[in-house]
C-alpha beads as a LAMMPS data file, in Angstrom:
LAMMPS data file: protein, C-alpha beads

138 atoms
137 bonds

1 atom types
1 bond types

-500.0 500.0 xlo xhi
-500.0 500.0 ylo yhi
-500.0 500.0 zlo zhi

Masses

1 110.0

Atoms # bond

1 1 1 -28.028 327.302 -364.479
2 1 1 -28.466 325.140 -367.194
3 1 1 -26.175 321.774 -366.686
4 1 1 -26.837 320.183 -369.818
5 1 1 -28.779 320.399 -373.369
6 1 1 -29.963 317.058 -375.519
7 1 1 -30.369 316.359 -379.089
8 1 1 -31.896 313.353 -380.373
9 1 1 -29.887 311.722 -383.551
10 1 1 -30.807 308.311 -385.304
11 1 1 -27.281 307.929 -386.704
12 1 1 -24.761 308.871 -384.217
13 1 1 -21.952 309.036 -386.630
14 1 1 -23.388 311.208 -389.150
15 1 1 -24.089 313.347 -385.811
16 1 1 -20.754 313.193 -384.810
17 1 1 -19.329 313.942 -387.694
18 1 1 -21.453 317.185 -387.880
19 1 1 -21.081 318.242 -384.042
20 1 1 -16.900 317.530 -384.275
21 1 1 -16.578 319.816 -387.222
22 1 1 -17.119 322.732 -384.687
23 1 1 -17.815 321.858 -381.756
24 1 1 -13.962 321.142 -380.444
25 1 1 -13.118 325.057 -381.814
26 1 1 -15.345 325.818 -379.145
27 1 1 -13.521 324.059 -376.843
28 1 1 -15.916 321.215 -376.210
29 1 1 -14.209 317.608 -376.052
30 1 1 -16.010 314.532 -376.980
31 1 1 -16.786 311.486 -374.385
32 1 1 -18.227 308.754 -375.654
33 1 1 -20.901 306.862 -373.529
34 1 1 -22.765 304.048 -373.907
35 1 1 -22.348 304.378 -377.566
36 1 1 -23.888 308.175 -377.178
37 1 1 -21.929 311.739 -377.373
38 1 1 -21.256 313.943 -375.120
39 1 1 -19.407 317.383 -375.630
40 1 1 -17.970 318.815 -372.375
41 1 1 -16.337 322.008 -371.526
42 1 1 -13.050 321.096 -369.189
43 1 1 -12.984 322.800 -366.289
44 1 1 -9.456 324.511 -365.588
45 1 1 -7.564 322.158 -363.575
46 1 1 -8.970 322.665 -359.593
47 1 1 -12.027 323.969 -360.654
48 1 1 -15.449 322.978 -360.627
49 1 1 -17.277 321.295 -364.067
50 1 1 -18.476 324.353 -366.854
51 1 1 -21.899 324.088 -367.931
52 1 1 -23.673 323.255 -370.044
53 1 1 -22.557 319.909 -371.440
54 1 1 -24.154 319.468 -374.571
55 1 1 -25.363 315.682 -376.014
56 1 1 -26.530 313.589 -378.636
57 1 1 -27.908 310.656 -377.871
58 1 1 -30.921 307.962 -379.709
59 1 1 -33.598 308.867 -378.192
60 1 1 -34.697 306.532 -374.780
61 1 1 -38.150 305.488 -376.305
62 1 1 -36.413 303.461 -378.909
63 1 1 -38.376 306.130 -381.021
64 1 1 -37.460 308.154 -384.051
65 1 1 -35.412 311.113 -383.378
66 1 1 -36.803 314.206 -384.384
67 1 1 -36.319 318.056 -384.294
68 1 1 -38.131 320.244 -381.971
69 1 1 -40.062 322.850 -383.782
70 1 1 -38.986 326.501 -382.018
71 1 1 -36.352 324.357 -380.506
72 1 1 -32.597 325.876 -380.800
73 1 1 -29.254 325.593 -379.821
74 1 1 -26.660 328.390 -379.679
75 1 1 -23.184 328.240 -379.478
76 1 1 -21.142 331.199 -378.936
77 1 1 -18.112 331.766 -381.011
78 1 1 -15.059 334.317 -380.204
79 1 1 -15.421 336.669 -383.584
80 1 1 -17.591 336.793 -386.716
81 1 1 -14.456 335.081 -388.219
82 1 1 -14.835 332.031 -386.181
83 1 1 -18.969 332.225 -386.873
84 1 1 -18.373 332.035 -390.294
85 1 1 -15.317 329.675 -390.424
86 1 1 -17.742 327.237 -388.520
87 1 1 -20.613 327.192 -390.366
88 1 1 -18.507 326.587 -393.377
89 1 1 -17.323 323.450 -391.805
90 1 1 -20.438 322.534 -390.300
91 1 1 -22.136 322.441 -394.237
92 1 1 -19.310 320.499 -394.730
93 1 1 -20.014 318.015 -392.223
94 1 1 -22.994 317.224 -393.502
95 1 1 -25.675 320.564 -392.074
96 1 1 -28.005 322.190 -393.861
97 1 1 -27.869 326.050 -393.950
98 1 1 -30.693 327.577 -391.815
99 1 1 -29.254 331.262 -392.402
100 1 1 -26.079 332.359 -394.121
101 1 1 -23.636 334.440 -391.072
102 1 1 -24.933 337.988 -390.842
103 1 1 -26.191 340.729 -388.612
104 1 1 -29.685 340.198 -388.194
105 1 1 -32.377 344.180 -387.948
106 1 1 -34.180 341.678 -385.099
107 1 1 -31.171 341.422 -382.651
108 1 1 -28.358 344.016 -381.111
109 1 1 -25.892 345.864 -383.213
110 1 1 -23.005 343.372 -382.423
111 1 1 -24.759 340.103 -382.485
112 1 1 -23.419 338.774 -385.779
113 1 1 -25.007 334.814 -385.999
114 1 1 -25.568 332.241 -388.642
115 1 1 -28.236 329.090 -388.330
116 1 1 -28.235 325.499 -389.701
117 1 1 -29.717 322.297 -389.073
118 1 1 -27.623 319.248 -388.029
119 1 1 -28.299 316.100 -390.402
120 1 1 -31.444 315.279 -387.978
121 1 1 -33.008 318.768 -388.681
122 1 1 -31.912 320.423 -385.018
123 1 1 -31.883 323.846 -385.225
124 1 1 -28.330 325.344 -383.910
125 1 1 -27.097 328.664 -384.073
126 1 1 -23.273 330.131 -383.806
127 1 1 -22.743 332.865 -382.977
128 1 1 -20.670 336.185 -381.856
129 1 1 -21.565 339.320 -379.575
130 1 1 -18.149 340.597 -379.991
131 1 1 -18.084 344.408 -379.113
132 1 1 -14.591 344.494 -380.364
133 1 1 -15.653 343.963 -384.046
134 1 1 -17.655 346.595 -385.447
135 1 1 -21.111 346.046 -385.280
136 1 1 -24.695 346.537 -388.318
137 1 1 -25.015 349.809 -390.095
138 1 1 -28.485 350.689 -388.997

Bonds

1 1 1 2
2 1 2 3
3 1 3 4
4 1 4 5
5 1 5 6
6 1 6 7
7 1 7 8
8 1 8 9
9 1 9 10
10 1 10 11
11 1 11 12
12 1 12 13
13 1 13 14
14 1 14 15
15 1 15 16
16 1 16 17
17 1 17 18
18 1 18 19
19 1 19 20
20 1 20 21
21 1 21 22
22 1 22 23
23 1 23 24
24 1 24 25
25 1 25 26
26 1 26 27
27 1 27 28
28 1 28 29
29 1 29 30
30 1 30 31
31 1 31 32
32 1 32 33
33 1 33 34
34 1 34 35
35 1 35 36
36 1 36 37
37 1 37 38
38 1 38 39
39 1 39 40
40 1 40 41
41 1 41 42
42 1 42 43
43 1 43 44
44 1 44 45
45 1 45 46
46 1 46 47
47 1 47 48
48 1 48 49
49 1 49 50
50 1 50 51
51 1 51 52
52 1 52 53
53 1 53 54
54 1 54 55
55 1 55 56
56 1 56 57
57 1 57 58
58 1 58 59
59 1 59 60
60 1 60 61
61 1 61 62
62 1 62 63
63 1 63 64
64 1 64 65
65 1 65 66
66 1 66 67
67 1 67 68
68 1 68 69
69 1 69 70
70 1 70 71
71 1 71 72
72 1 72 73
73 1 73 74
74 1 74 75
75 1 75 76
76 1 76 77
77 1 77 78
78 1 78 79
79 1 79 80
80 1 80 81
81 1 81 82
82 1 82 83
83 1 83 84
84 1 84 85
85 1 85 86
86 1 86 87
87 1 87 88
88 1 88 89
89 1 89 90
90 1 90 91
91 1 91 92
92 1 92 93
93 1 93 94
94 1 94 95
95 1 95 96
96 1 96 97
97 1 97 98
98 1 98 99
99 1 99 100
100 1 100 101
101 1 101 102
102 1 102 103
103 1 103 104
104 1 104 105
105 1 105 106
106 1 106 107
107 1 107 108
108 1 108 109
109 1 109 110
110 1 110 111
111 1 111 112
112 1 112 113
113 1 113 114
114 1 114 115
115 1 115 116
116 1 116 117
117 1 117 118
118 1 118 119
119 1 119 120
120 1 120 121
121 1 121 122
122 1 122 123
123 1 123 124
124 1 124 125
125 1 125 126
126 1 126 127
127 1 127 128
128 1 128 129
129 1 129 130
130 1 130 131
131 1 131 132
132 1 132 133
133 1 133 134
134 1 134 135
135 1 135 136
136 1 136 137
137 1 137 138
């Protein structure tokens, strides 16, 4: 199981003010620490922590931040709705679009996703496997 994913960021608040415009949809709530973010999932009250808690911190070498390259993040959203509601707000927040919301002819009927890069040039992806929601046209 995967407990937690980092993200480097030189200016937290331009981070946060990316990750908060979709992040808390999701259901994540922000903890601040040490002047760092993190974004938690609550557990339901008597249960144990959900993973994966996800965080943006300055990096520990005093170092630039930078992007990974093949690096990624994916969030999973409820619909295709909510995919494309939060990438609007995310370009809003300051991202840059990485791939308008669509079905993609690489990945399963149902997997509708759209890509961006937060202000530090991560990669992050939203998306929806919904089987509800009808699916690509092949």
């Amino acid at each position: 199981m995967i407990a937690y994913v980092t993200v480097g960021a030189d200016d937290i608040d331009l981070a946060e003010r990316f990750y908060s415009a979709f992040l808390p949809a999701l259901g994540y709530q922000l903890e601040r620490y040490h002047g760092d973010l993190s974004y938690v999932l609550p557990p339901p009250p008597g249960q144990s922590p959900v993973h994966p808690d996800f965080y943006v911190k300055a990096p520990f070498d005093g170092g630039a931040a930078s992007a990974g390259n093949g690096s990624m993040v994916a969030f999973q959203a409820s619909s295709q709705a909510q995919v494309r509601a939060l990438h609007a707000a995310a370009l809003a927040a300051g991202g840059l679009d990485e791939g308008q919301p669509g079905f993609r002819a690489a990945y399963g009927a149902h997997f509708y996703v759209g890509y961006l890069r937060d202000p530090q040039g991560n990669k992050v992806a939203l998306f929806s496997d919904n089987r509800d929601e009808p699916g690509r046209e092949d």
